[in-house]
C-alpha positions, 0 to 999 in steps of 0.5 A: 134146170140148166147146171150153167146158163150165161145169159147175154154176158158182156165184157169190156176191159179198161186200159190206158189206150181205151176200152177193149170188148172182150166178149159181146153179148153171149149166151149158153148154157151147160148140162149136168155132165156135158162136155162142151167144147169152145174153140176158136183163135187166140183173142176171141173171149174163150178165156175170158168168158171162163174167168167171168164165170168162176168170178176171177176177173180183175174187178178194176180193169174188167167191167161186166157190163150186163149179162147174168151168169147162174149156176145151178139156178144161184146168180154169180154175178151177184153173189157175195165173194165169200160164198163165191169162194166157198162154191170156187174149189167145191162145186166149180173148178179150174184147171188154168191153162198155165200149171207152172203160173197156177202152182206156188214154185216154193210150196210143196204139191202136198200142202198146195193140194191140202190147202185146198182140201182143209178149206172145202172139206174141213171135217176130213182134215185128219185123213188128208194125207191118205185122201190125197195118194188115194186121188193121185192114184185114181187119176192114174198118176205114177209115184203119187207118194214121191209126187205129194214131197216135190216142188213144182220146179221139180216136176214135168209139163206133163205132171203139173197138168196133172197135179192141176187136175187133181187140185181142180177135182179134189172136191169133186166139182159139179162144173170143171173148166179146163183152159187149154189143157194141152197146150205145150205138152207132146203128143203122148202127153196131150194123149195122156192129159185127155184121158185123165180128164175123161177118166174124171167126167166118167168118175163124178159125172162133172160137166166140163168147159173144155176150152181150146184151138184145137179141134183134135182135143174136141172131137175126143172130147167134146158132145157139142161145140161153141165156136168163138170169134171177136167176143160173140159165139158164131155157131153152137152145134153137136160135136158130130155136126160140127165135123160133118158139116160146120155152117158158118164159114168161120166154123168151115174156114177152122176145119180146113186150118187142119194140116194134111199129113200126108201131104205136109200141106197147111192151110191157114186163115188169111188176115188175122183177129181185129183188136177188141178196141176195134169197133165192130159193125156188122159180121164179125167175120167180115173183114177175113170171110170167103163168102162175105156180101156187101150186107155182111158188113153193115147188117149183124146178123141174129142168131138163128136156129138151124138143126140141132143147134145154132148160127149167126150169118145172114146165109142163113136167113131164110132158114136155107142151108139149115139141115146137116148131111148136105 
């Protein structure tokens, strides 16, 4: 059995100038100790399939439409917010891609993280002090007696990231989502954050959703990648295939964005996301596609099954084009 099977998710939010599809009609799933990476560009339902999974969207703007989320065989979609609390924080974790949002500014990093340990882990309440260092100090993070007295105000970027973590893995979740975890921070610092996530995957085995725009974080990371665009997954491959040889273009297109340091030069995709309000006909890539035909913009494209993993473009029909190394 699958840790994670989502299952034709669909959602659509509802605002004053209309109804936004965020994401269309997706489907993965995740192993028990996977690392699964999702990349794409801001606005293509990466963020929001992961708060569809951990039951966190705002019930009266989100609408699921259809879709069915299970996790270890259970139907989140369906299930009771209270035992969804009790599985959030235990068997499911988070790490938000804002920590200066996700932490209390006026509550100090020990009871914010105490909290969470009394709620899930009540028997253990009179040793959570000791528990508490003993985590920091796995995680590798400095001062942890010094860390558990501050504010978050008085930490830095790089150490509320890391307070996350350890609020997120405090229980040590079968699942950990991490969205955007290096975002803002410097080179050391992203080096540092990514170690510490590696270190908690080898630690208890947890799968991880590692969500993010940058393909440096998912080639440390990543054992296979799903690649977004416009609320529906282009292409799902292992990470090495992925590098070696992407297949759909929007996937090759993300490769080439990739700056060249020693020449400075920086390629970027031409055009830029169309709005959710928009309604979508045919690929949803067509309108910034290189290799686009007129069928591309009437015809949606099935996903097919092409080597080690999956693609939606009509190039592909065939099943042409559908080995690696070539």
């Amino acid at each position: 059995m699958k840790l994670l099977e989502v299952k034709d998710l669909n959602v659509v939010f509802h605002t004053i100038l209309g109804e936004a599809e965020a994401v269309r009609g997706i489907s993965f799933s995740v192993d028990r100790g996977e690392v699964l990476g999702i990349v794409g560009e801001s606005g293509s339902g990466k963020s929001v399939t992961s708060l569809a999974i951990m039951g966190l969207l705002q019930r009266k703007k989100a609408d699921i439409r259809h879709g069915t989320i299970l996790f270890d065989g259970q139907d989140l979609l369906s299930m009771p917010e209270k035992q969804l609390c009790q599985l959030r924080g235990s068997r499911m974790a988070m790490v938000f891609q804002e920590p200066a949002s996700a932490l209390n500014p006026v509550i100090k990093i020990e009871k914010q993280l105490s909290e969470v340990y009394k709620l899930h882990e009540p028997a253990r309440a009179k040793t959570c002090h000791s528990e508490l260092v003993a985590l920091l100090k796995r995680l590798n993070i400095p001062d942890a007696e010094d860390v558990l007295k501050k504010y978050p105000f008085e930490l830095s970027g790089g150490m509320k990231q890391r307070v996350m973590i350890a609020m997120a893995v405090l229980c040590r979740p079968d699942l950990l989502i991490a969205d955007e975890p290096t975002t803002a921070l410097d080179v050391t610092t992203q080096a540092e954050i990514l170690e510490l996530l590696r270190l908690v995957q080898q630690e208890t085995n947890c799968a991880i959703i590692l969500i993010t725009h940058d393909l440096g974080v998912i080639a440390e990371m990543a054992q296979r990648v799903i690649v977004m665009y416009r609320g529906k997954i282009l292409e799902e491959c292992e990470a090495e295939s992925f590098f070696r040889s992407a297949r759909h273009p929007y996937s090759q297109d993300l490769l080439n964005t990739r700056p060249e340091y020693f020449s400075g030069r920086f390629t970027s995709i031409e055009g830029s996301i169309p709005s959710a309000y928009e309604k979508l006909t045919g690929c949803a890539y067509y309108g910034r596609c290189r290799q686009a035909e007129p069928r591309c913009a009437v015809r949606t494209p099935e996903q097919i099954q092409c080597g080690d993993g999956c693609v939606c473009c009509l190039k592909y029909e065939t099943g042409e084009g559908c080995t690696h190394g070539g």
